[in-house]
C-alpha positions as CSV (number, residue, x, y, z in Angstrom):
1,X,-10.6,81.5,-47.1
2,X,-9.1,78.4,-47.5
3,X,-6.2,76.4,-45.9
4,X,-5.4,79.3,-43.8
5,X,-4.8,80.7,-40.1
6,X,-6.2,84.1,-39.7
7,X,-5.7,84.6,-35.8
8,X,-6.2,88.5,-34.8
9,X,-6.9,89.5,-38.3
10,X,-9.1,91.9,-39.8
11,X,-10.6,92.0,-43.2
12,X,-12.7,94.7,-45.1
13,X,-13.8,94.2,-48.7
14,X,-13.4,91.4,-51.3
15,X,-10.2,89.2,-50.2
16,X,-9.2,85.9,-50.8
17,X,-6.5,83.8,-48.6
18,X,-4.8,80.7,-49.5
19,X,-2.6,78.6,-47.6
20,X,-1.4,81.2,-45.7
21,X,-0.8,82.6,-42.2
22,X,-2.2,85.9,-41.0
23,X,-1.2,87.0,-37.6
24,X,-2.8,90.3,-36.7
25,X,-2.8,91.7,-39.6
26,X,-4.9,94.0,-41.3
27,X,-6.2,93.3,-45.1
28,X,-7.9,96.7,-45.8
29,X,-10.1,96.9,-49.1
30,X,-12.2,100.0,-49.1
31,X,-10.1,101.1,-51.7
32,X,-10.1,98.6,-53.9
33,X,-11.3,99.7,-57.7
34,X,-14.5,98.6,-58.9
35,X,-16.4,97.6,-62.0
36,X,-15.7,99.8,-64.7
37,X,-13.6,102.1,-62.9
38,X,-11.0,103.9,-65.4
39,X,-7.3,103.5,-64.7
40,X,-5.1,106.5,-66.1
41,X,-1.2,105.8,-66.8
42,X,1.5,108.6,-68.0
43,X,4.6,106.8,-67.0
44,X,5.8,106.3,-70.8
45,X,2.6,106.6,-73.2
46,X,-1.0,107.4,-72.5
47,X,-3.1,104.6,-71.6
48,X,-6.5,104.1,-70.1
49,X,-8.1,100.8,-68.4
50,X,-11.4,100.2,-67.6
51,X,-12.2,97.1,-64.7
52,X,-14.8,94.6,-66.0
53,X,-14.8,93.2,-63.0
54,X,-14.2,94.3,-59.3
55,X,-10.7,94.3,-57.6
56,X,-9.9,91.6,-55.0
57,X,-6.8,91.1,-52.8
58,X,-6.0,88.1,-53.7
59,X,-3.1,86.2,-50.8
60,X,-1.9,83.0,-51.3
61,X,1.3,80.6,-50.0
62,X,2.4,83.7,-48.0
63,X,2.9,84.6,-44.0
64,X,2.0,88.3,-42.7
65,X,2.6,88.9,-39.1
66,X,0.9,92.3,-38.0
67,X,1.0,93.4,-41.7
68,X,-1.0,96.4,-42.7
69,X,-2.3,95.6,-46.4
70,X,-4.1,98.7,-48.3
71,X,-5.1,100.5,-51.1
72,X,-4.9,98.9,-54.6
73,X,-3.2,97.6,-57.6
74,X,-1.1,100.0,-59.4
75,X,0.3,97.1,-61.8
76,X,-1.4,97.8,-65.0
77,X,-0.7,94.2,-65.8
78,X,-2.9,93.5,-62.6
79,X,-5.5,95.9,-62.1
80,X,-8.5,93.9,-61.1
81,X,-5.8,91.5,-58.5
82,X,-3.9,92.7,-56.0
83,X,-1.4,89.9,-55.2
84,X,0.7,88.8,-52.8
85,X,2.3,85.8,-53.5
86,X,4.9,83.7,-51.9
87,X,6.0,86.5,-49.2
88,X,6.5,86.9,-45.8
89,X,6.6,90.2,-43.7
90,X,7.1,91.0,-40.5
91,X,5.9,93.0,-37.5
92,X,4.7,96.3,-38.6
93,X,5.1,96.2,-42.3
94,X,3.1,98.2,-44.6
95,X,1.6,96.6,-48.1
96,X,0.5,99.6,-49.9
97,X,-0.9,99.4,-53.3
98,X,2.0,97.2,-54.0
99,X,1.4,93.9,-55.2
100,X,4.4,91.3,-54.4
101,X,5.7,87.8,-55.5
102,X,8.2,86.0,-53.9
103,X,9.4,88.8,-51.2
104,X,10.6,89.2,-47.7
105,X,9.8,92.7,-45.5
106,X,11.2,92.9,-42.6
107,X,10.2,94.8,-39.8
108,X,8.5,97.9,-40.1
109,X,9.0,98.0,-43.7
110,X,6.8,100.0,-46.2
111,X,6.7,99.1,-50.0
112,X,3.8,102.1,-51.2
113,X,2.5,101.7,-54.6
114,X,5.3,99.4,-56.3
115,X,5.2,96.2,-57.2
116,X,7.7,93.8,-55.9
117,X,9.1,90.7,-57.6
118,X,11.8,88.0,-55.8
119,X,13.6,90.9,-53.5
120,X,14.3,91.9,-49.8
121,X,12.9,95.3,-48.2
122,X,15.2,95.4,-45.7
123,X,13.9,96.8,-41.8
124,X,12.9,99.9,-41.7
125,X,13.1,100.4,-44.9
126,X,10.6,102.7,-47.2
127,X,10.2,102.2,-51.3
128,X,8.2,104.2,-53.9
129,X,9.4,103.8,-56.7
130,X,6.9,101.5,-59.3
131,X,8.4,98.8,-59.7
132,X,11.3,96.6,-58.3
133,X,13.0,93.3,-59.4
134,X,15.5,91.1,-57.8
135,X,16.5,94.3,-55.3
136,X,18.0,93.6,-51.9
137,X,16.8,96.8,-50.1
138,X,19.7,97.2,-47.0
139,X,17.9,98.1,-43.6
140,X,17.0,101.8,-43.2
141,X,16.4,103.1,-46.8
142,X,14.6,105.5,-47.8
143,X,14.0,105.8,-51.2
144,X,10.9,107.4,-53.8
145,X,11.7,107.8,-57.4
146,X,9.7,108.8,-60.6
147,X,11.9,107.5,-63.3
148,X,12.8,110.4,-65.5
149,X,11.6,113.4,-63.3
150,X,13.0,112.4,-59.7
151,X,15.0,110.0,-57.2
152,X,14.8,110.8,-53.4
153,X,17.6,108.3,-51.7
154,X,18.3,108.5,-47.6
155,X,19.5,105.0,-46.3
156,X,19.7,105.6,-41.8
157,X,23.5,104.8,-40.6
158,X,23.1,101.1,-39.4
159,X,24.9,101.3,-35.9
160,X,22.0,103.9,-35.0
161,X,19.3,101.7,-37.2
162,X,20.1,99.4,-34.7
163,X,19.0,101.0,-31.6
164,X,15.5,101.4,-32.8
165,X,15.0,98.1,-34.3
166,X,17.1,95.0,-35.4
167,X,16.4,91.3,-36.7
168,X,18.6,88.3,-36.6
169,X,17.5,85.0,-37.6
170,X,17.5,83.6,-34.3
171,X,16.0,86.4,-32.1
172,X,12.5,88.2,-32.8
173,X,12.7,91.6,-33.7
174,X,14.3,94.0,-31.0
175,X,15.1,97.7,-30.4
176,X,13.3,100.8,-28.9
177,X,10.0,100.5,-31.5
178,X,9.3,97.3,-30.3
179,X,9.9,98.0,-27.0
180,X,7.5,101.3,-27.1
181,X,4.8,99.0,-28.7
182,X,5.5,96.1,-26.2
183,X,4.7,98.6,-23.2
184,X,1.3,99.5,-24.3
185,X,0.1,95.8,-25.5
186,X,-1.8,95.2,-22.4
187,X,-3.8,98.6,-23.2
188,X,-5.6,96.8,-26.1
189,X,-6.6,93.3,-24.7
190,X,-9.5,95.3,-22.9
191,X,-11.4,96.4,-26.5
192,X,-10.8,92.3,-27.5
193,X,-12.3,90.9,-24.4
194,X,-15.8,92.9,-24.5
195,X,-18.2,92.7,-27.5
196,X,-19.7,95.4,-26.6
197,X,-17.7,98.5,-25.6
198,X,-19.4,101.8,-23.7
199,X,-19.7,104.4,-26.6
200,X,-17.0,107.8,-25.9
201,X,-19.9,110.6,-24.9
202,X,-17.7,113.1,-26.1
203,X,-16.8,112.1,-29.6
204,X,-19.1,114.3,-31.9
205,X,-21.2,112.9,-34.5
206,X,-19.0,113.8,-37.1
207,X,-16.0,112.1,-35.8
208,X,-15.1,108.7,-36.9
209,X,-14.2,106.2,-33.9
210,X,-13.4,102.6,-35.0
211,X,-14.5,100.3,-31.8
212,X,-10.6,98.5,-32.1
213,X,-8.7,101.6,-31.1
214,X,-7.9,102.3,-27.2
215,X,-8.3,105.7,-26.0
216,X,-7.3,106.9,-22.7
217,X,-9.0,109.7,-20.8
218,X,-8.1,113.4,-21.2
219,X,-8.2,112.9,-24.8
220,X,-10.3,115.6,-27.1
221,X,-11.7,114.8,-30.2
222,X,-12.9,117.1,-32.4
223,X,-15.2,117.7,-36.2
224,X,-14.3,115.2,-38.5
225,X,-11.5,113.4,-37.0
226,X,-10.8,109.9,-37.9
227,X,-9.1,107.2,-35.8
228,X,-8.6,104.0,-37.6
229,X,-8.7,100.4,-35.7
230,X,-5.3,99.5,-33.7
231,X,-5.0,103.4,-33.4
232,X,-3.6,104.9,-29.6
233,X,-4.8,108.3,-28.2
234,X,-3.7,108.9,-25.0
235,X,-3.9,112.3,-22.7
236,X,-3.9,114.5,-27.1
237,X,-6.1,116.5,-28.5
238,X,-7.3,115.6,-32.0
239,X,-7.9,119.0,-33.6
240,X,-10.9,119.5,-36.2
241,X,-9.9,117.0,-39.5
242,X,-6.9,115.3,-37.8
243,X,-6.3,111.9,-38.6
244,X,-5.0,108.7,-36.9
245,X,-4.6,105.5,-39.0
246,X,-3.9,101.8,-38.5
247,X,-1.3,101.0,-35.9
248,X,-1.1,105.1,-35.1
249,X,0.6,106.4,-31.3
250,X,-0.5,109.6,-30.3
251,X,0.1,110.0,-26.9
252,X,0.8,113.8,-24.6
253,X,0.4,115.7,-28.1
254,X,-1.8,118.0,-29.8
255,X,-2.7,118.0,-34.1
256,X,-4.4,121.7,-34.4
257,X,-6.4,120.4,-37.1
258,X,-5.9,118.9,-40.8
259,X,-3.1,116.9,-39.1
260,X,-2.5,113.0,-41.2
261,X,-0.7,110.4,-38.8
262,X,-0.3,107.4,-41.4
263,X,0.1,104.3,-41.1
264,X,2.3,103.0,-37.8
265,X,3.1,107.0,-37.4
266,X,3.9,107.4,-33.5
267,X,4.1,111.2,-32.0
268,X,4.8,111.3,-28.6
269,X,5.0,114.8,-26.6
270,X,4.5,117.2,-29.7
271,X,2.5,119.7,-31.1
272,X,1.5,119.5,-34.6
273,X,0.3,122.7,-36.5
274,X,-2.3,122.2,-39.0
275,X,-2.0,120.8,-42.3
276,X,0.8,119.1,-41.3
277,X,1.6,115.1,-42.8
278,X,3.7,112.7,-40.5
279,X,4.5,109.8,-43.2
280,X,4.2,105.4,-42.7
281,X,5.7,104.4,-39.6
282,X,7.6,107.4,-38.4
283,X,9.1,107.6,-34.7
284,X,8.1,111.8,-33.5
285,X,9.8,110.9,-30.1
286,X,9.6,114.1,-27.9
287,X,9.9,114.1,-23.7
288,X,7.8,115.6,-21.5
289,X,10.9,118.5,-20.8
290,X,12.1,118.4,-24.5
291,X,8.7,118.9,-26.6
292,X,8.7,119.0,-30.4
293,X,7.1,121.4,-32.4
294,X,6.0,120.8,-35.7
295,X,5.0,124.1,-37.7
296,X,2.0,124.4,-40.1
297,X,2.4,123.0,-43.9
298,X,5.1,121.1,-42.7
299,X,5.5,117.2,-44.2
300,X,7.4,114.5,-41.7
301,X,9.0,112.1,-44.8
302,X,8.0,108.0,-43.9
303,X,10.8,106.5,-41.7
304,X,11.8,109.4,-40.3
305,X,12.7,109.1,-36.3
306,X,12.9,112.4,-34.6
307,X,14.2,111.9,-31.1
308,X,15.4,114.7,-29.1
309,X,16.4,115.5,-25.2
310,X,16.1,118.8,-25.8
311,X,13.1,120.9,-27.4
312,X,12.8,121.3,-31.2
313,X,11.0,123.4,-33.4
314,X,10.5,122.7,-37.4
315,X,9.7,125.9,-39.2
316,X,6.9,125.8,-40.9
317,X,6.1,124.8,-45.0
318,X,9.5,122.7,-44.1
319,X,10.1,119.0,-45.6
320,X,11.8,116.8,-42.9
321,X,13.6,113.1,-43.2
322,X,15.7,110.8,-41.5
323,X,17.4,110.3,-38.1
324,X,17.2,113.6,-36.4
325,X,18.4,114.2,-32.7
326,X,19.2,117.8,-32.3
327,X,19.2,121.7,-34.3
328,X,22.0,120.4,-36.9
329,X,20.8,116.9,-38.2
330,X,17.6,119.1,-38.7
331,X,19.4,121.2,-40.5
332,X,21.3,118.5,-42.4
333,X,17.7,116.9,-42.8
334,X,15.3,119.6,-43.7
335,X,14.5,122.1,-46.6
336,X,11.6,124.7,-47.0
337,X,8.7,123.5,-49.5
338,X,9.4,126.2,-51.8
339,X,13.2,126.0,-51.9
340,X,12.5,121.9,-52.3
341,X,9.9,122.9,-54.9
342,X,12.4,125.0,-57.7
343,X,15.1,122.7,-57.6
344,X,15.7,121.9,-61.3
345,X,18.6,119.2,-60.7
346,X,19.9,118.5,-57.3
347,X,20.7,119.3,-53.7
């Protein structure tokens, strides 16, 4: 570290910081490549690359505020670096396997395994897609391509965008995500304030518990269930191989078991069946009269908000994206695996 403010961050692995300003944020390495690891790549010819030296995240000239940073290069031009350059991101953002150089994320962005040159991922906004130059990425998109075999492209209308989170230039960011984060800030100054916290009797010995997430009482945790640091459990039950990552609300729900709540997922007041993946920074929003279900083999697309005032169910082996309020935008915004699975051109 040099030249730096790190206030509130966290850092795992090899990392290097430069002239830069880290606000909360968390600069995960554990899965970094090491020595003489083999890279495979099938994108347009066969290649193999071996590391002759371990990866390092490498962050210079840049500002992350409460910026998740994980994963690894996929650059085969920078396999043993991964970058970030010259960029600033805001609250909530998501760095995932995707180096960057000269970028701007705004809030509660995601940019998963793509590299990034001179471009802005607009609020909200989700990208998988390898590579992108030069791109300004509008608020709200939702896009994953494989060049060649697919293109998955959702972009949220912006008047509803809005109501869940904005930015201006001169206001900080603002809407009902920040708002339902803002509420529950005071819950995590206790786990900063001790250096040594009381152990949870009833997590098992096979569970994983990181000492920087808050759980409240009446929470269960089962087998193998792992809650990442800046994690939220309150009144759930964590079924047997359920899993709550970085930044992670789970509060008056239930994951049967084999449940994945990625990165900045919230699920509020719903019941997930197992085997079930809720994607980066998604918004499960049920009420305590108006419960979502969630059926088994189900997969919850990143960015999607589902936020209903009456109860919903989502069959199961169903894929699910975008802005979904009631039975016909799930319908509008759903498709079983297997029908999703045979398409041969588009839908």
């Amino acid at each position: 570290f040099s030249g730096s403010a790190l206030a509130g961050s966290y850092f795992l692995g090899k990392c290097k910081v430069r002239n830069s300003l880290l606000y909360k944020s968390d600069i995960r390495g554990d899965e970094l490549k090491r020595k003489g690891d083999v890279l495979h790549y099938d994108d347009d010819q066969e290649l193999d690359l071996v590391l002759k030296h371990d990866e390092k995240i490498d962050i210079s000239n840049s500002v992350l505020i409460k910026t998740l940073v994980h994963n690894y290069s996929h650059n085969p031009e920078s396999v043993e670096e991964f970058f970030i350059r010259n960029t600033m991101s805001m609250d909530y953002a998501n760095i995932h396997g995707s180096p960057s150089d000269g970028c701007f994320l705004g809030p509660f962005a995601t940019v998963d395994l793509t590299t990034m040159r001179n471009s802005v991922i607009g609020a909200y906004s989700y990208l998988q897609t390898g590579g992108i130059v030069s791109l300004d990425v509008r608020p709200g998109t939702v896009w994953v391509e494989k060049p060649h075999q697919f293109n998955f492209l959702y972009t949220y209308p912006e008047e509803e965008l809005q109501h869940y989170i904005s930015l201006s230039p001169d206001k900080v960011p603002w809407g009902v995500l920040i708002d339902f984060i803002e509420e529950r800030k005071e819950k995590f100054q206790r786990i900063f304030d001790f250096v040594n916290m009381e152990n949870i009797s009833s997590v098992p010995e096979t569970a994983s518990l990181d000492r920087y997430a808050v759980v409240i009482p009446k929470t269960e945790i089962a087998d193998n269930v792992l809650i990442s640091q800046r994690a939220y459990l309150e009144n759930s039950k964590m079924g047997k191989g359920a899993d709550a990552q970085e930044n992670s609300f789970i509060i008056n729900s239930v994951m049967e078991g084999c449940d994945v709540a990625a990165h900045g997922a919230k699920i509020i007041d719903t019941t997930l069946g197992r085997n079930i993946f809720v994607g980066f920074n998604c918004f499960i929003y049920g009420k305590a009269d108006a419960r979502i279900t969630i059926g088994e083999d189900s997969i919850v697309m990143p960015h999607t908000i589902i936020d209903c005032d009456e109860p919903l169910a989502v069959p199961p082996h169903t894929l699910v994206w975008g802005l979904i309020r009631n039975q016909s935008e799930l319908v509008n915004h759903s498709v079983d695996l297997d029908e999703f699975a045979s398409i041969q051109s588009s839908f």
